[in-house]
PDB file of N, CA, C and O in Angstrom:
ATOM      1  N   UNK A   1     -25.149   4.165  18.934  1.00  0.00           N
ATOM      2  CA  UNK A   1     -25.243   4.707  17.597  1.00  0.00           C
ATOM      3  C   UNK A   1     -23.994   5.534  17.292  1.00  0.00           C
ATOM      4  O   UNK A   1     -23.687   6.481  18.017  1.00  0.00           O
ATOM      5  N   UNK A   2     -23.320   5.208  16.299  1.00  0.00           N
ATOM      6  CA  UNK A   2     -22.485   6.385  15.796  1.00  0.00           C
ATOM      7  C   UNK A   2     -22.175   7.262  15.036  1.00  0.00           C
ATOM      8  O   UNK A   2     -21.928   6.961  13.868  1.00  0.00           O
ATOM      9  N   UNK A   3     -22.107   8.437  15.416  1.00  0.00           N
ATOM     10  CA  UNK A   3     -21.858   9.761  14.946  1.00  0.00           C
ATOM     11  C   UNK A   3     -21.209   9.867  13.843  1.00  0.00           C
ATOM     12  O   UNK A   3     -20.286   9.096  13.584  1.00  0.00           O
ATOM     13  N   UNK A   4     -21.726  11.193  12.719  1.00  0.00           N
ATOM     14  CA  UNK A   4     -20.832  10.562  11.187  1.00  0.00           C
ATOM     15  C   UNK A   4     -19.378  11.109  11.353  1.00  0.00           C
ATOM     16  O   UNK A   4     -18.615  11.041  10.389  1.00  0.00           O
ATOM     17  N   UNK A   5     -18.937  11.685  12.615  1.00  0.00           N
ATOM     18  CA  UNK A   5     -17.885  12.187  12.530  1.00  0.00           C
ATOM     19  C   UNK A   5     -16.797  11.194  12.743  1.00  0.00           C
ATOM     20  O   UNK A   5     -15.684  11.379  12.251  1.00  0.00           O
ATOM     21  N   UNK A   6     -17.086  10.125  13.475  1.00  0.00           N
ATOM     22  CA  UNK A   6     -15.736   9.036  13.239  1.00  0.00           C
ATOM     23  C   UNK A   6     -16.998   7.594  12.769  1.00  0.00           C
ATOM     24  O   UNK A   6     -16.666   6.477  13.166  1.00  0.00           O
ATOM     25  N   UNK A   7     -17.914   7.671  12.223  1.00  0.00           N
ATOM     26  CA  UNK A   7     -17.994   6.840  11.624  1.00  0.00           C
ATOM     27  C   UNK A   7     -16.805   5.769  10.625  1.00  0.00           C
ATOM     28  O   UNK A   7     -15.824   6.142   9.982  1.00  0.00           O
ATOM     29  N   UNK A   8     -17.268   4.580  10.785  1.00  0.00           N
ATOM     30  CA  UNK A   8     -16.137   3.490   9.955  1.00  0.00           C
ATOM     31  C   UNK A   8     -16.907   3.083   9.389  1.00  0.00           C
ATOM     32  O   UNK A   8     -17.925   3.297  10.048  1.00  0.00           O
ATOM     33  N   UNK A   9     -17.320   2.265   7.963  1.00  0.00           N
ATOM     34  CA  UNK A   9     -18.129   1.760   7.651  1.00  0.00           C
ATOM     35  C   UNK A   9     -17.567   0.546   6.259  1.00  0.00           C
ATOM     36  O   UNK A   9     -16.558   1.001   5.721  1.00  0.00           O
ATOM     37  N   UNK A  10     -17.951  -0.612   5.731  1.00  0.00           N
ATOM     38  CA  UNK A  10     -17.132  -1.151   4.648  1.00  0.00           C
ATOM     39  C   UNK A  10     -18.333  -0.811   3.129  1.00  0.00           C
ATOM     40  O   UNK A  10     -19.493  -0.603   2.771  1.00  0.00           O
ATOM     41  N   UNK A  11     -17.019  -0.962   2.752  1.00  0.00           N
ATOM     42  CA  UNK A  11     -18.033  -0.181   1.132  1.00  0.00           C
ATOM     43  C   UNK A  11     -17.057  -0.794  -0.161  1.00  0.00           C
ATOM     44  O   UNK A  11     -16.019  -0.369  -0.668  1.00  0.00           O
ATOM     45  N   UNK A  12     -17.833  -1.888  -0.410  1.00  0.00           N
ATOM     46  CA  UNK A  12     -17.266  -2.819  -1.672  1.00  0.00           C
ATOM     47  C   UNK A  12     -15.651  -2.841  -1.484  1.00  0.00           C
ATOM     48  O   UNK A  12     -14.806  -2.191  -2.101  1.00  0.00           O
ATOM     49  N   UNK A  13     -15.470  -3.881  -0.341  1.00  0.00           N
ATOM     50  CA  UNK A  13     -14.134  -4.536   0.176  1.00  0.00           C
ATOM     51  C   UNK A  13     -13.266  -3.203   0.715  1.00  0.00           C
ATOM     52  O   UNK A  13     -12.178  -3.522   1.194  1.00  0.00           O
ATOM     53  N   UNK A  14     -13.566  -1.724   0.719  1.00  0.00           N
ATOM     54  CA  UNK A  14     -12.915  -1.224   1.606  1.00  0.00           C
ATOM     55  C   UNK A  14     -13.247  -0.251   2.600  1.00  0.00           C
ATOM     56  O   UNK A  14     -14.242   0.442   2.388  1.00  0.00           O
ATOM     57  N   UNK A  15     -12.534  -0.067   3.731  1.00  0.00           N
ATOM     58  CA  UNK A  15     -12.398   0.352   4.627  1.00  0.00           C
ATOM     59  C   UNK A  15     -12.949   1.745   4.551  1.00  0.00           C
ATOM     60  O   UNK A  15     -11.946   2.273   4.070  1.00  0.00           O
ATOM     61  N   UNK A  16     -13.876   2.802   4.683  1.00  0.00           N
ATOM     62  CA  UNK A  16     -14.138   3.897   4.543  1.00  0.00           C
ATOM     63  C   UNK A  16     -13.754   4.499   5.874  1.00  0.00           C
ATOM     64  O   UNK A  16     -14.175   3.969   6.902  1.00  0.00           O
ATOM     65  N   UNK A  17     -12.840   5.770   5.936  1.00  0.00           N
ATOM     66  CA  UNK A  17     -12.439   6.524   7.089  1.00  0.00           C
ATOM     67  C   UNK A  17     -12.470   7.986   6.773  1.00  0.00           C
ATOM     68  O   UNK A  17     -12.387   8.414   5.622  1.00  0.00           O
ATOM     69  N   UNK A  18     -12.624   8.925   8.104  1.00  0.00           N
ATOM     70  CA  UNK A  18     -12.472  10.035   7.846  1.00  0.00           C
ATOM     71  C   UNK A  18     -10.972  10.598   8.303  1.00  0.00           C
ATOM     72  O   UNK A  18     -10.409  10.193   9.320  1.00  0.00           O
ATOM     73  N   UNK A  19     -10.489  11.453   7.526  1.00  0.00           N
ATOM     74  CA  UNK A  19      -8.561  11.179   7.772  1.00  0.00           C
ATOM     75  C   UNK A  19      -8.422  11.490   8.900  1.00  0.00           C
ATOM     76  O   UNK A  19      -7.327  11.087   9.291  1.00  0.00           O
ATOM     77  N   UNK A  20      -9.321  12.352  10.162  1.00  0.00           N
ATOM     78  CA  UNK A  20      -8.892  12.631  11.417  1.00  0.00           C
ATOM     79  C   UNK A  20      -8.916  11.515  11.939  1.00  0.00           C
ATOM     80  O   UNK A  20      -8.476  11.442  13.086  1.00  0.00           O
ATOM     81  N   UNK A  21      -9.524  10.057  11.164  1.00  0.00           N
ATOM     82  CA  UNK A  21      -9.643   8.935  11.971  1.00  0.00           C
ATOM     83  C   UNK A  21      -8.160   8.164  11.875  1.00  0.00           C
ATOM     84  O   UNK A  21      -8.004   7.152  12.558  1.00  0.00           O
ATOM     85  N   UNK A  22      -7.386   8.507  11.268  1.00  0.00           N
ATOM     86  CA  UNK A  22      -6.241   7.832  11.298  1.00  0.00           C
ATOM     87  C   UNK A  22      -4.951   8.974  12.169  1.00  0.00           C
ATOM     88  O   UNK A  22      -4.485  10.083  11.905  1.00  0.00           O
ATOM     89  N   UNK A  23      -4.712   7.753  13.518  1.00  0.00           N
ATOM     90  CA  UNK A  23      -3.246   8.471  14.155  1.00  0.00           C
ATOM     91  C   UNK A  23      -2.319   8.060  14.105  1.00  0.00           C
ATOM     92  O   UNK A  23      -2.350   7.052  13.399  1.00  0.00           O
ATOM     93  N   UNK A  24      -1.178   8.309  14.568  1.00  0.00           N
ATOM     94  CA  UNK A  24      -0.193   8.707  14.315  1.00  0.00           C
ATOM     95  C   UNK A  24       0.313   6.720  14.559  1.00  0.00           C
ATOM     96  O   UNK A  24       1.213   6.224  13.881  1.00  0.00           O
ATOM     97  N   UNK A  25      -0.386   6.001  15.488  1.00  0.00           N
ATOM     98  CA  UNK A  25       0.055   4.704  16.539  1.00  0.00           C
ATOM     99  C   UNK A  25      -0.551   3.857  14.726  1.00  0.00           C
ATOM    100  O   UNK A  25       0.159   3.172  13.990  1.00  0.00           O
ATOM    101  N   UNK A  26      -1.984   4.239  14.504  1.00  0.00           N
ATOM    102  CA  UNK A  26      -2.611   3.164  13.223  1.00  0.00           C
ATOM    103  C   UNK A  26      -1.303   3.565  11.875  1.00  0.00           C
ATOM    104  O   UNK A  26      -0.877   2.692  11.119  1.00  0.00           O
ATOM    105  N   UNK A  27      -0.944   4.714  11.834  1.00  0.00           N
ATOM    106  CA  UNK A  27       0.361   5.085  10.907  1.00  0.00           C
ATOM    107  C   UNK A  27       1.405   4.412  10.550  1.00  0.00           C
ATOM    108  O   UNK A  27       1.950   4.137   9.481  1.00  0.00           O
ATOM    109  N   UNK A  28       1.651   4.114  12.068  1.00  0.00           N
ATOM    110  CA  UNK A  28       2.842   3.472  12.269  1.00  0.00           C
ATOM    111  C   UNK A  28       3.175   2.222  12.020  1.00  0.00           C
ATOM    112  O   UNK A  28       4.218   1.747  11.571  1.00  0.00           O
ATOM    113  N   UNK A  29       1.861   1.576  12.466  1.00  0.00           N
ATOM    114  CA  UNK A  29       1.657   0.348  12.076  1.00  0.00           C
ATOM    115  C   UNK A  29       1.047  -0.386  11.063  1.00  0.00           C
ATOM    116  O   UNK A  29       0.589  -1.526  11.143  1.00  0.00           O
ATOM    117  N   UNK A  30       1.088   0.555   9.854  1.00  0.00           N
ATOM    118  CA  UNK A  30       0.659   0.727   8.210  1.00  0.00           C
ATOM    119  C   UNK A  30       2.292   0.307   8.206  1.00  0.00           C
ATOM    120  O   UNK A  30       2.714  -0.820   7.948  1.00  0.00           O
ATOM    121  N   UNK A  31       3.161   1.561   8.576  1.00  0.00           N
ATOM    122  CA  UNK A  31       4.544   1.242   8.065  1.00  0.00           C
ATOM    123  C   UNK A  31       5.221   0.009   7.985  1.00  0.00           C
ATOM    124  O   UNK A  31       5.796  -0.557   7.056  1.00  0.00           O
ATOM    125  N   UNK A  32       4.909  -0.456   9.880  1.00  0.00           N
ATOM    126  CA  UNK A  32       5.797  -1.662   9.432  1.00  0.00           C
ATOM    127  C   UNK A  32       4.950  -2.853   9.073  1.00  0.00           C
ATOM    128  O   UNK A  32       5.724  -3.720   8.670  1.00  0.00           O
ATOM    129  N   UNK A  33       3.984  -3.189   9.046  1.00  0.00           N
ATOM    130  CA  UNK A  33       3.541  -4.122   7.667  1.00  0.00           C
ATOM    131  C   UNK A  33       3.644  -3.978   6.614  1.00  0.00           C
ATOM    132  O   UNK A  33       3.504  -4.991   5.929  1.00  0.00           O
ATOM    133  N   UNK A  34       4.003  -2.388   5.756  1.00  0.00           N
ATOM    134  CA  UNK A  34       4.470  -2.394   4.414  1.00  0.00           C
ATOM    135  C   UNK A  34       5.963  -3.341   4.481  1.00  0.00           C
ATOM    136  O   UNK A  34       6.356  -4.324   3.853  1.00  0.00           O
ATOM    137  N   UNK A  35       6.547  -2.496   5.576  1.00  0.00           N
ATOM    138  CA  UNK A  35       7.690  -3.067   5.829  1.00  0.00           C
ATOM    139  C   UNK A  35       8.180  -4.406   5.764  1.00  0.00           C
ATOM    140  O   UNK A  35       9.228  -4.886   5.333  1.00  0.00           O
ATOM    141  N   UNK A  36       6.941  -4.994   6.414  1.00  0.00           N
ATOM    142  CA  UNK A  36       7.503  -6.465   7.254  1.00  0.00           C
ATOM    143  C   UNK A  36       6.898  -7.293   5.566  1.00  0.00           C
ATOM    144  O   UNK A  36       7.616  -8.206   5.159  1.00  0.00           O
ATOM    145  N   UNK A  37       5.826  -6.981   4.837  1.00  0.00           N
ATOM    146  CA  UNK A  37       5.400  -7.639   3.859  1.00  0.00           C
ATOM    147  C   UNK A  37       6.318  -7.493   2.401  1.00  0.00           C
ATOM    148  O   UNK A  37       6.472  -8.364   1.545  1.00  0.00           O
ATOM    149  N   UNK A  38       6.958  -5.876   2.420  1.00  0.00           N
ATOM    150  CA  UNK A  38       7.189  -5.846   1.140  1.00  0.00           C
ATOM    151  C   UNK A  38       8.238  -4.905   1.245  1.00  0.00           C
ATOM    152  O   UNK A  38       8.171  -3.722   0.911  1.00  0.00           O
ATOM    153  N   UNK A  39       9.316  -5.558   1.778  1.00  0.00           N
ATOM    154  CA  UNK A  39      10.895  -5.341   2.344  1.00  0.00           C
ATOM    155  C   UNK A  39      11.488  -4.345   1.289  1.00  0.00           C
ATOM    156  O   UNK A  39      11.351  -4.849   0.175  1.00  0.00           O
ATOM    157  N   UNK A  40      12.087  -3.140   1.225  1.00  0.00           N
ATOM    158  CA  UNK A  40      12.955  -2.693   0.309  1.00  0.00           C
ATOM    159  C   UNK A  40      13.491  -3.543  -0.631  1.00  0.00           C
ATOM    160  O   UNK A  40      12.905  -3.620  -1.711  1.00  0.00           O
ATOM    161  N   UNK A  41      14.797  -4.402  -0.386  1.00  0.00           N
ATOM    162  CA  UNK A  41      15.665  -5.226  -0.386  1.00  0.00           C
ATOM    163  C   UNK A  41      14.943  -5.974  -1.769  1.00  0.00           C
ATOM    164  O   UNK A  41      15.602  -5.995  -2.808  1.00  0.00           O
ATOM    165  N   UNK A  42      13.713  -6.520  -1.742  1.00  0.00           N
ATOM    166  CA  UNK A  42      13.060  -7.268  -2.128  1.00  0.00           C
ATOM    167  C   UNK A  42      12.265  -6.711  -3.424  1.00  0.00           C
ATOM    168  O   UNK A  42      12.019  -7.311  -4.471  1.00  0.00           O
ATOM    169  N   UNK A  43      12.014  -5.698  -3.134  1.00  0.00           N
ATOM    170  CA  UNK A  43      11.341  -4.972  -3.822  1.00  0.00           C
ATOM    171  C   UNK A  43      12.752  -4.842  -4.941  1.00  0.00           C
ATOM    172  O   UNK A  43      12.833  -5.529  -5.959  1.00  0.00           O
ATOM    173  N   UNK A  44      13.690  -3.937  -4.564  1.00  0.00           N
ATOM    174  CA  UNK A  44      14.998  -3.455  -5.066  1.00  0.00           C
ATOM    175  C   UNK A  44      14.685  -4.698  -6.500  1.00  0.00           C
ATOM    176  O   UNK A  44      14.522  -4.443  -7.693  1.00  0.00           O
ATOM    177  N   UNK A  45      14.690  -5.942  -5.845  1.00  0.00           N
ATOM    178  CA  UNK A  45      15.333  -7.117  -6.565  1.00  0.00           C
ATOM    179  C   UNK A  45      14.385  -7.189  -7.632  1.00  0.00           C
ATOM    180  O   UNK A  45      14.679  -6.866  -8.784  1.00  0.00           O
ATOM    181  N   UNK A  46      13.268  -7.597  -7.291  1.00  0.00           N
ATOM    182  CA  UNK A  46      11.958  -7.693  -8.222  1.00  0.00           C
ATOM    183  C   UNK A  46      11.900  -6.579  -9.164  1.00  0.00           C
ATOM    184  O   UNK A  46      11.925  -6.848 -10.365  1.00  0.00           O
ATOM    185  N   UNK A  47      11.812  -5.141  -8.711  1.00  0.00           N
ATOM    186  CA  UNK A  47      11.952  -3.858  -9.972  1.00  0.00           C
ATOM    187  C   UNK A  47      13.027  -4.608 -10.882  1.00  0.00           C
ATOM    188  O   UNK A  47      12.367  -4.885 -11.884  1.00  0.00           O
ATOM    189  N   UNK A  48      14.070  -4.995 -11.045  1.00  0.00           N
ATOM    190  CA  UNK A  48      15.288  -5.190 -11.425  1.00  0.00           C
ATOM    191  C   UNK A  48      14.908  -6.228 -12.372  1.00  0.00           C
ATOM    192  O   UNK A  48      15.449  -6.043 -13.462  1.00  0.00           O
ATOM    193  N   UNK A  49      14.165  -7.251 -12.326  1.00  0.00           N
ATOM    194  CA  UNK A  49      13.754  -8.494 -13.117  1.00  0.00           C
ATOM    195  C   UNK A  49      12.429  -7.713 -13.821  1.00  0.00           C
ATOM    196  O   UNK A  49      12.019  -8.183 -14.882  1.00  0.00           O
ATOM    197  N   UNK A  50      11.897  -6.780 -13.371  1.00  0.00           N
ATOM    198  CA  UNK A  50      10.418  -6.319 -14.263  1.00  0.00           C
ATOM    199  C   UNK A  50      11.042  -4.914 -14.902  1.00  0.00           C
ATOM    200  O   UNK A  50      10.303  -3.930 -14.910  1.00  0.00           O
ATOM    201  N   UNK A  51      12.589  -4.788 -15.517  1.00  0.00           N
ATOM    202  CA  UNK A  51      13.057  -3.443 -15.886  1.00  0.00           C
ATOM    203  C   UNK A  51      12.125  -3.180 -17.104  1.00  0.00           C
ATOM    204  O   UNK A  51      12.431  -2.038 -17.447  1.00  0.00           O
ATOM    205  N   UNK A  52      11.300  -3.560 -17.812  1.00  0.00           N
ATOM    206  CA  UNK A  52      11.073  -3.239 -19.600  1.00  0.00           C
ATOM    207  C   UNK A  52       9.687  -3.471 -19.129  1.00  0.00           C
ATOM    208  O   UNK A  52       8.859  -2.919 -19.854  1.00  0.00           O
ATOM    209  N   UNK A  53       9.178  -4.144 -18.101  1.00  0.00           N
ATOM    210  CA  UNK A  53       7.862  -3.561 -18.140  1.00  0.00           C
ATOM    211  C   UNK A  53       7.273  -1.971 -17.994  1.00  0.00           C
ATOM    212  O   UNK A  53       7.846  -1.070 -17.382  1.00  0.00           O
ATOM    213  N   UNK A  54       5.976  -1.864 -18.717  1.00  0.00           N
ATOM    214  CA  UNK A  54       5.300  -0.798 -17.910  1.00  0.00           C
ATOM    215  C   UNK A  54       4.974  -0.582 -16.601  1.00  0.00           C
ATOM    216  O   UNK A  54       4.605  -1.547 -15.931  1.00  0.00           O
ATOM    217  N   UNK A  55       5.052   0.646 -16.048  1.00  0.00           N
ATOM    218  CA  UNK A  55       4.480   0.893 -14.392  1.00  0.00           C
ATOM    219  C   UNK A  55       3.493   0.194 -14.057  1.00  0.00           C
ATOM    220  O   UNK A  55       3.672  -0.353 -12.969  1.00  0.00           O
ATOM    221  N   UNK A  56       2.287  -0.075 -14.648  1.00  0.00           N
ATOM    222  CA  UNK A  56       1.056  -0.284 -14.867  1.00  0.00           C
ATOM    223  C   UNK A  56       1.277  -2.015 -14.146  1.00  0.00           C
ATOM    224  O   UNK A  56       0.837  -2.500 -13.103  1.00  0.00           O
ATOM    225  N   UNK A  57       2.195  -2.632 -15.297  1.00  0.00           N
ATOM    226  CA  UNK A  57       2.360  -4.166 -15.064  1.00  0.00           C
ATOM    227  C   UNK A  57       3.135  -4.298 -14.325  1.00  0.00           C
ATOM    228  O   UNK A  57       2.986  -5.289 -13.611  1.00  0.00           O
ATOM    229  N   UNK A  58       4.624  -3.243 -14.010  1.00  0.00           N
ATOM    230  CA  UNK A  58       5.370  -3.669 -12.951  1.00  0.00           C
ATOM    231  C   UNK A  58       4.579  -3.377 -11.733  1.00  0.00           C
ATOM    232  O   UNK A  58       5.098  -3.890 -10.742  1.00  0.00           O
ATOM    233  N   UNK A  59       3.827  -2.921 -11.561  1.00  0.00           N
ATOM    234  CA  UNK A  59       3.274  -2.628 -10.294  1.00  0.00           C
ATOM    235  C   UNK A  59       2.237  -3.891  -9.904  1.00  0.00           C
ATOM    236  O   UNK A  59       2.054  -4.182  -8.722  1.00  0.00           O
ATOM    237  N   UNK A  60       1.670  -4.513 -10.837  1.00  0.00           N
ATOM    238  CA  UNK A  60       0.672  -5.629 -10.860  1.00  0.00           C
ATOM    239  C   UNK A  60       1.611  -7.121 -10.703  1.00  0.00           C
ATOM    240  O   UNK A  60       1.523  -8.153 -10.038  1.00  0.00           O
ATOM    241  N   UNK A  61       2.278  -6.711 -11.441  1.00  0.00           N
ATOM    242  CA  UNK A  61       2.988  -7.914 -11.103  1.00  0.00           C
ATOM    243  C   UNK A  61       3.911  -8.303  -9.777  1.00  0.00           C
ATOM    244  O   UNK A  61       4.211  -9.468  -9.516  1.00  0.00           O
ATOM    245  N   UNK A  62       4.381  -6.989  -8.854  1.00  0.00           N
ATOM    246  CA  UNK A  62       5.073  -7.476  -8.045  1.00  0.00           C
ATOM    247  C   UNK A  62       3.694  -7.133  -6.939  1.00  0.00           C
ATOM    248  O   UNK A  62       3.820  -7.662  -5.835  1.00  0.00           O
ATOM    249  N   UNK A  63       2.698  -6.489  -7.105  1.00  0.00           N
ATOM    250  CA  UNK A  63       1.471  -7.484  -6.126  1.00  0.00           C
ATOM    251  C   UNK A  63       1.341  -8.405  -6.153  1.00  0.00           C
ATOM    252  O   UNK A  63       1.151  -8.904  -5.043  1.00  0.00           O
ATOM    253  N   UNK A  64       1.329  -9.372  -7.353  1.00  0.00           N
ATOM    254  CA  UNK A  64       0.557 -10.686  -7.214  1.00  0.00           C
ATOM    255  C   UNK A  64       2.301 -11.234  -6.246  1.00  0.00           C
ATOM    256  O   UNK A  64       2.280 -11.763  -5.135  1.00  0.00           O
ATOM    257  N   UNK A  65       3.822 -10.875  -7.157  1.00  0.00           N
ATOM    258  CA  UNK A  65       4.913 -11.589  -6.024  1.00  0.00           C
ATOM    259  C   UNK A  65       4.458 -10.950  -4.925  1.00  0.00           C
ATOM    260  O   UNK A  65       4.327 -11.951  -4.220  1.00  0.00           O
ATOM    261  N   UNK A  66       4.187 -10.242  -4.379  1.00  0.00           N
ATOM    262  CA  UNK A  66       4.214  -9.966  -2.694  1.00  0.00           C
ATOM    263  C   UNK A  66       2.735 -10.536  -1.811  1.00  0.00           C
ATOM    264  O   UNK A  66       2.600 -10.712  -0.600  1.00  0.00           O
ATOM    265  N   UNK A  67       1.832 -10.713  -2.825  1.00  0.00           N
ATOM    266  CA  UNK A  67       0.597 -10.977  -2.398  1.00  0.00           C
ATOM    267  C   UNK A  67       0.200 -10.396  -1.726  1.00  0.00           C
ATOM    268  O   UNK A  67      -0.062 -10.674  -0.556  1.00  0.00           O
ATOM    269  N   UNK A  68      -0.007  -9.097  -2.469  1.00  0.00           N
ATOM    270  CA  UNK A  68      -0.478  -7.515  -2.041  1.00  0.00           C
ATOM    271  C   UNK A  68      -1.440  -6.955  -2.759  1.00  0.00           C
ATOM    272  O   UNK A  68      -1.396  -7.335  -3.929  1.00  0.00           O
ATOM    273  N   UNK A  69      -2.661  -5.881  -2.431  1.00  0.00           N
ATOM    274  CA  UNK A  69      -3.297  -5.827  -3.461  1.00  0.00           C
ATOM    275  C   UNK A  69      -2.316  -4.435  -3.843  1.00  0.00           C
ATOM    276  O   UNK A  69      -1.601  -3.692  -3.170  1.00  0.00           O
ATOM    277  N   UNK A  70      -2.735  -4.522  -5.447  1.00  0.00           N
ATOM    278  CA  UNK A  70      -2.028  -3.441  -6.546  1.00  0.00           C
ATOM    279  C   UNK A  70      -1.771  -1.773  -6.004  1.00  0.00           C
ATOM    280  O   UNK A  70      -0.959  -0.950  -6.427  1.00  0.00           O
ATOM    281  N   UNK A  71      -2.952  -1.628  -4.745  1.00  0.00           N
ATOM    282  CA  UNK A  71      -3.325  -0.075  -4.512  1.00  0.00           C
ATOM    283  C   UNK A  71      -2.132   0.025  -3.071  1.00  0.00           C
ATOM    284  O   UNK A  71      -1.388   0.950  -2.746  1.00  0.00           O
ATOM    285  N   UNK A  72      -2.404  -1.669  -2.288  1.00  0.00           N
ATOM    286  CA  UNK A  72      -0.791  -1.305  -1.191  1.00  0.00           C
ATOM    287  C   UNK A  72       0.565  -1.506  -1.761  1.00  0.00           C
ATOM    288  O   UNK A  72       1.603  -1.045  -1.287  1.00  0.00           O
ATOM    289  N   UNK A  73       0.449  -2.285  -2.889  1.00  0.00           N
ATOM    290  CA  UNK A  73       2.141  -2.073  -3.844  1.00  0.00           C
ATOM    291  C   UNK A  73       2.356  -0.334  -4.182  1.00  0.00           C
ATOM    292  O   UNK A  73       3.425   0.270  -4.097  1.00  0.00           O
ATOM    293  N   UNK A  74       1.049   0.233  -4.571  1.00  0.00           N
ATOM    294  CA  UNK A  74       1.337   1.630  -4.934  1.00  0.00           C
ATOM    295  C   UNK A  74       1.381   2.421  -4.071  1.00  0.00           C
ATOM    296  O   UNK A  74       1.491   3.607  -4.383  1.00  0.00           O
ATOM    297  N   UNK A  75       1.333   2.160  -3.139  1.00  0.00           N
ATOM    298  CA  UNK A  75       1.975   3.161  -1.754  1.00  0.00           C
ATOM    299  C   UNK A  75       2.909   2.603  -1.245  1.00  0.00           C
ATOM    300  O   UNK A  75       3.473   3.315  -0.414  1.00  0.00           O
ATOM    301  N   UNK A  76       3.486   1.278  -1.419  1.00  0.00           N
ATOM    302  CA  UNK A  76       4.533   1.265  -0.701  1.00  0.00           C
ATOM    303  C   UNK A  76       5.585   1.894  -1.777  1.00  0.00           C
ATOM    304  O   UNK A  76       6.375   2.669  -1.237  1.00  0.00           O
ATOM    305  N   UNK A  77       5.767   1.733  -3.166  1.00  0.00           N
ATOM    306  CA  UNK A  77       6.261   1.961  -4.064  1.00  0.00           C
ATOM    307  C   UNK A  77       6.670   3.191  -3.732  1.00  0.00           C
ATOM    308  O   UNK A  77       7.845   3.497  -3.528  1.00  0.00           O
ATOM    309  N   UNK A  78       5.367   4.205  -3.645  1.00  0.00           N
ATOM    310  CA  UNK A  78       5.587   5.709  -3.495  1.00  0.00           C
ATOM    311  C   UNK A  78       6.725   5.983  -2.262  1.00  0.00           C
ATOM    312  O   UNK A  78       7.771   6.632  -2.280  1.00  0.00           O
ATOM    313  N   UNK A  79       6.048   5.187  -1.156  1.00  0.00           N
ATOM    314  CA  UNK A  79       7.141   5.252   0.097  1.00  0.00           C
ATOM    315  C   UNK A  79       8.582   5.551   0.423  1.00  0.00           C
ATOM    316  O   UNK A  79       9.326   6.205   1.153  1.00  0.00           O
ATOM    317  N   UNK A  80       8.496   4.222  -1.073  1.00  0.00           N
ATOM    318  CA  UNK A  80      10.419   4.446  -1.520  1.00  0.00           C
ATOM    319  C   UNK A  80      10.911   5.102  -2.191  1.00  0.00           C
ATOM    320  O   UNK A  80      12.124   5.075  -2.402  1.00  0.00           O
ATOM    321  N   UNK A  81       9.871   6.104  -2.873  1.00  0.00           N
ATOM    322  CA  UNK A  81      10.358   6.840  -3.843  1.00  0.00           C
ATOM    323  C   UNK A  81      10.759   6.130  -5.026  1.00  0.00           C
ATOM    324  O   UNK A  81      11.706   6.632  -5.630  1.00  0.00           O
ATOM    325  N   UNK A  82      10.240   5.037  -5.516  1.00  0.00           N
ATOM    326  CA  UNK A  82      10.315   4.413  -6.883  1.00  0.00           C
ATOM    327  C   UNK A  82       9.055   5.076  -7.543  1.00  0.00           C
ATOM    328  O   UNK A  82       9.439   5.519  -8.625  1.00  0.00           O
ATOM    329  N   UNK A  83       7.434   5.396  -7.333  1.00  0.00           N
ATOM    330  CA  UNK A  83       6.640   6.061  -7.884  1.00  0.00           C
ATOM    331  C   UNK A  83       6.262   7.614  -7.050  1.00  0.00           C
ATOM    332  O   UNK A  83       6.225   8.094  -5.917  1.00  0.00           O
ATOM    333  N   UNK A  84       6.106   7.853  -7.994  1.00  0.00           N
ATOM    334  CA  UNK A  84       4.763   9.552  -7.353  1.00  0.00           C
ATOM    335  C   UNK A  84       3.252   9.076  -7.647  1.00  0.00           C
ATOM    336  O   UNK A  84       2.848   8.695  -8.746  1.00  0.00           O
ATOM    337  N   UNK A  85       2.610   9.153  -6.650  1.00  0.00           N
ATOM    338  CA  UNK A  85       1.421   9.266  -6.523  1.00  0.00           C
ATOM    339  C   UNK A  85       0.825  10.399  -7.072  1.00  0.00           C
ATOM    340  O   UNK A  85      -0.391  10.567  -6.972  1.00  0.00           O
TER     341      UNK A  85
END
């Protein structure tokens, strides 16, 4: 049975955690799959072709190019310092 203190549980497609449940090794390896999926470089290029959109759509739209959902485009975004969260 487990305890609600590191309970994990799924709750309408996501992942429910308590933040002491995430270290420093699961961190890391958030990074480089932002990384490995949705390259600076790439990103750079795509902002550049979506200049006159809104945040709203540039952000939707280079999920569907990266085939990412909208909420990991908006953290990787933040990452680079193209948005504030």
């Amino acid at each position: 049975m487990l305890d609600n203190q590191s309970a994990s549980f799924l709750d309408d497609a996501k992942i429910m955690r308590r933040s002491s449940d995430w270290n420093s090794d699961e961190h890391q390896a958030n990074r480089f799959a932002a990384a490995l999926l949705m390259p600076r470089a790439l990103i750079d290029s795509a902002l550049e072709k979506t200049l006159w959109f809104p945040w709203d759509d540039k952000k939707s739209c280079l999920a569907k190019t990266f085939q990412v959902s909208e909420e990991s485009m908006g953290y990787r975004l933040n990452s680079l310092g193209k948005i504030s969260l």
